[in-house]
C-alpha positions, -999 to 999 in steps of 0.1 A, spaced: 41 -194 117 21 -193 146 -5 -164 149 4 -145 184 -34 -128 191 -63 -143 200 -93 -150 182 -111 -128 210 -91 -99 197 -90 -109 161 -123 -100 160 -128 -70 183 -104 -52 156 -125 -62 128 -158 -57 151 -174 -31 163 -192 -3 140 -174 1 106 -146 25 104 -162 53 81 -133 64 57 -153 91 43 -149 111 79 -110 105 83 -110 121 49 -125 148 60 -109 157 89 -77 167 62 -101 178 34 -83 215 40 -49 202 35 -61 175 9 -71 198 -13 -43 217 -16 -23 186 -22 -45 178 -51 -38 217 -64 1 216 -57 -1 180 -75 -21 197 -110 5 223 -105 37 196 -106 23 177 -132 24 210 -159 48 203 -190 52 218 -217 52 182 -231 17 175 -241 15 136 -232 28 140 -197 1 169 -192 -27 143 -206 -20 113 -186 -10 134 -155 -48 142 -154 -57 110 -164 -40 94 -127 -53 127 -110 -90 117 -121 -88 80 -118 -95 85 -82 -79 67 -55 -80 63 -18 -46 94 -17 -40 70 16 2 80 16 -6 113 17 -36 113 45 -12 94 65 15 124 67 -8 150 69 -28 129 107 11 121 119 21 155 112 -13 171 125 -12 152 158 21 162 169 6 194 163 28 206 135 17 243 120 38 249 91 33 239 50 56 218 44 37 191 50 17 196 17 46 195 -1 63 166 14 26 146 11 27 153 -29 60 142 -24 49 107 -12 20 107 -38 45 111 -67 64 84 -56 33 60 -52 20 70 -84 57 61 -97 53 30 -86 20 21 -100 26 34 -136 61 8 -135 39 -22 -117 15 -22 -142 40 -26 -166 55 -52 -151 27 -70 -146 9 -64 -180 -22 -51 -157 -48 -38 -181 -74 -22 -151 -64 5 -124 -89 17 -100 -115 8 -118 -106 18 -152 -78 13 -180 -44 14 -169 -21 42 -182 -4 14 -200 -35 0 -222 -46 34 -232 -7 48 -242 15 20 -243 40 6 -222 65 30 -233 49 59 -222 37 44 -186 77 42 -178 88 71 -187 59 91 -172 63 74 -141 100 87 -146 90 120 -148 70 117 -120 102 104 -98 122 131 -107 99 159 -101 92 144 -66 125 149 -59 130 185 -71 98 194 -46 117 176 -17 146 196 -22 126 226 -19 122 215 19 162 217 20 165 194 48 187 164 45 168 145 66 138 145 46 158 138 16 177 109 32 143 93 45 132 90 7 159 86 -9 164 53 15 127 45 5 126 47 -32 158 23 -32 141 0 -8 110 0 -34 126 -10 -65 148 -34 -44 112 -48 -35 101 -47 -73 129 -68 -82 126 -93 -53 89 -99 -64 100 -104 -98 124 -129 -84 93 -147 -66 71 -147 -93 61 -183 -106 80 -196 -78 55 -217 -55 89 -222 -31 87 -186 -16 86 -188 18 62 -164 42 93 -150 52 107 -143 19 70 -132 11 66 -107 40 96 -89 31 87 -75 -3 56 -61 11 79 -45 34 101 -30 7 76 -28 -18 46 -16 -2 49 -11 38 79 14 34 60 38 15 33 41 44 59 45 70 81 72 51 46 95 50 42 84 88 78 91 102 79 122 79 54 138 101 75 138 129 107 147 110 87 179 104 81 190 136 119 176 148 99 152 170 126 129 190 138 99 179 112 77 200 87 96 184 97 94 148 104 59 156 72 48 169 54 70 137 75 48 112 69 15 130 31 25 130 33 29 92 50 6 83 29 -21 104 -5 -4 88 12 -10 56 19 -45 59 -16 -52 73 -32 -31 40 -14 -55 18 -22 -89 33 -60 -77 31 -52 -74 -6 -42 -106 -8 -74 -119 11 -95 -90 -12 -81 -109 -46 -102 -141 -36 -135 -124 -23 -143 -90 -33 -163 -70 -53 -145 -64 -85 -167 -32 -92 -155 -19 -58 -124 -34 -58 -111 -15 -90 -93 -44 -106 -99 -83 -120 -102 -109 -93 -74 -135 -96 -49 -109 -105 -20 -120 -88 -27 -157 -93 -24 -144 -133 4 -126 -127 22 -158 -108 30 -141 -75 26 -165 -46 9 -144 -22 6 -156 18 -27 -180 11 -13 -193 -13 16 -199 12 -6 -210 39 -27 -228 19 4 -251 2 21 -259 36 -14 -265 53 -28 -290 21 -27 -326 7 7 -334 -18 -25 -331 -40 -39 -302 -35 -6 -283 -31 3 -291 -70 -28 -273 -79 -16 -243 -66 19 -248 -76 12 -258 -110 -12 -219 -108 21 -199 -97 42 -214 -124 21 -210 -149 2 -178 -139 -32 -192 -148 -62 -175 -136 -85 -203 -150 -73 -224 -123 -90 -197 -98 -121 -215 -89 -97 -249 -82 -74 -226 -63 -99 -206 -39 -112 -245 -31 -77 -253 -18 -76 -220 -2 -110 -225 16 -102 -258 28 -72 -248 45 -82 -218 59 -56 -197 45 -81 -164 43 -85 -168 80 -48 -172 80 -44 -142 65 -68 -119 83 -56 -130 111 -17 -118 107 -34 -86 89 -48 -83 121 -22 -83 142 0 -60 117 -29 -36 126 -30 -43 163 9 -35 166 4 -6 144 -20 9 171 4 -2 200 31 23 189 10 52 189 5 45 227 29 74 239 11 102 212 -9 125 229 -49 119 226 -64 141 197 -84 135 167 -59 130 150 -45 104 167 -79 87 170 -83 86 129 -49 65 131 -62 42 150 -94 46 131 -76 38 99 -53 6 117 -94 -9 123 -105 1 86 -75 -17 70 -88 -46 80 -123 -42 80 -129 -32 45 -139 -47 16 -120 -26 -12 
């Protein structure tokens, strides 16, 4: 596939000053906190082991991106209510749903930094925690009593495990096309960051343009995030980056250098990385990331990342100018400047 933007523009989004995270942050730190209260709150059970590794997710950190994301699209179209703490705990559940199941699936032993859920407790307990977690999300979205809302995530967590399963379906498969590669991000990992996006203007009954343009915006952000992971598992910090380099090539999933970097190599150098997916060897990393080099798959990648990010900012062309609107754009730049 032929990349549509420049290299002039390629690298005006990824020049400039750095984005600073740290200040988008803080422009919801109000409303972030009482996310982080309402989520304690949720996670109370009388059952003791839910209570222990709900704090133990709560405290590992994280970037709480989903939520951020509803709180600046419902914030810029100047939404007053408090619904919107609800529905971004909401999203948050869901996410954290998802992680406690992938690491399972994927045997992952390090999350954020630190042990997953599933090496300190057991695989057992990750799944049915992460159960929990999916049903109490959608006892607080009921609580908003609007079938919109509930139709929006009820669409989204089916699209997510239909995403799970597809990647499972790629996995050790070195034929996966970038096609077939693109749309499990979509449904695994995109969806999530448009649902919080479009959400924001389902609270304020935007029109459908609006809530239109605020789900293709997330769910263009989204896609860019994950292809910078891809790039991020060849040549990032691990400290920073909160998990082993290598992962996926471990875990067999044929990611888009690994794409690029097959159709764009010597019959030679293509059965390295085949031979890598099938087997899920993360020995063969160094041998790998020379292919990868070679071809220029990381540029590849950055460089549909970067126009992900571009179209993201294009359909928040018709929002009104506010700060809130500019940390949006802020965060389409950051997604694929950053190193973590």
């Amino acid at each position: 596939m032929t990349s549509s933007i420049s290299h002039t523009n390629d690298k005006a989004l990824r020049g400039g000053d750095p984005i600073d995270f740290d200040s988008i942050r803080a422009l919801t730190k109000a409303d972030a906190d009482a996310i982080d209260q309402l989520i304690l709150r949720e996670l109370s059970s009388d059952v003791v082991l839910i209570n222990q590794i709900g704090k133990y997710i709560v405290n590992s950190g994280g970037k709480r991106l989903r939520p951020m994301l509803l709180l600046l699209a419902a914030k810029s179209l100047n939404y007053s209510g408090n619904q919107h703490i609800t529905l971004a705990a909401v999203i948050e559940f869901i996410h954290t749903a998802t992680l406690l199941h992938d690491d399972v699936v994927d045997e992952s032993d390090l999350r954020r930094g630190q042990e997953s859920v599933n090496s300190v407790w057991g695989n057992a307990a990750s799944v049915l925690v992460g159960d929990f977690l999916y049903s109490r999300a959608f006892e607080m979205m009921v609580r908003i009593d609007t079938m919109r809302v509930m139709e929006i995530l009820s669409h989204t967590t089916t699209a997510i495990a239909e995403g799970e399963v597809l990647q499972l379906l790629n996995c050790n498969n070195p034929a996966t096309t970038e096609e077939k590669y693109l749309d499990v991000i979509s449904r695994k990992t995109a969806i999530l960051f448009s649902t919080a996006t479009q959400l924001g203007a389902v609270l304020v009954q935007a029109p459908k343009e609006v809530e239109q343009s605020m789900a293709l915006y997330g769910l263009h952000l989204g896609t860019a995030f994950q292809l910078i992971d891809d790039v991020l598992d060849y040549n990032a910090d691990p400290e920073q980056l909160g998990k082993n380099l290598g992962d996926d090539l471990a875990e067999g999933k044929p990611t888009l250098p690994l794409i690029y970097a097959m159709q764009n190599s010597t019959e030679q150098q293509a059965a390295v990385i085949r031979k890598a997916i099938e087997e899920g060897d993360r020995d063969a990393l160094s041998e790998v990331f020379k292919v990868v080099e070679t071809t220029d798959a990381i540029a590849y990648t950055e460089r549909r990342a970067n126009e992900e990010a571009k179209k993201a900012m294009d359909a928040l062309k018709s929002l009104p100018a506010s700060e809130y609107k500019q940390a949006m754009l802020d965060l389409a730049r950051f997604s694929v400047q950053r190193n973590y």
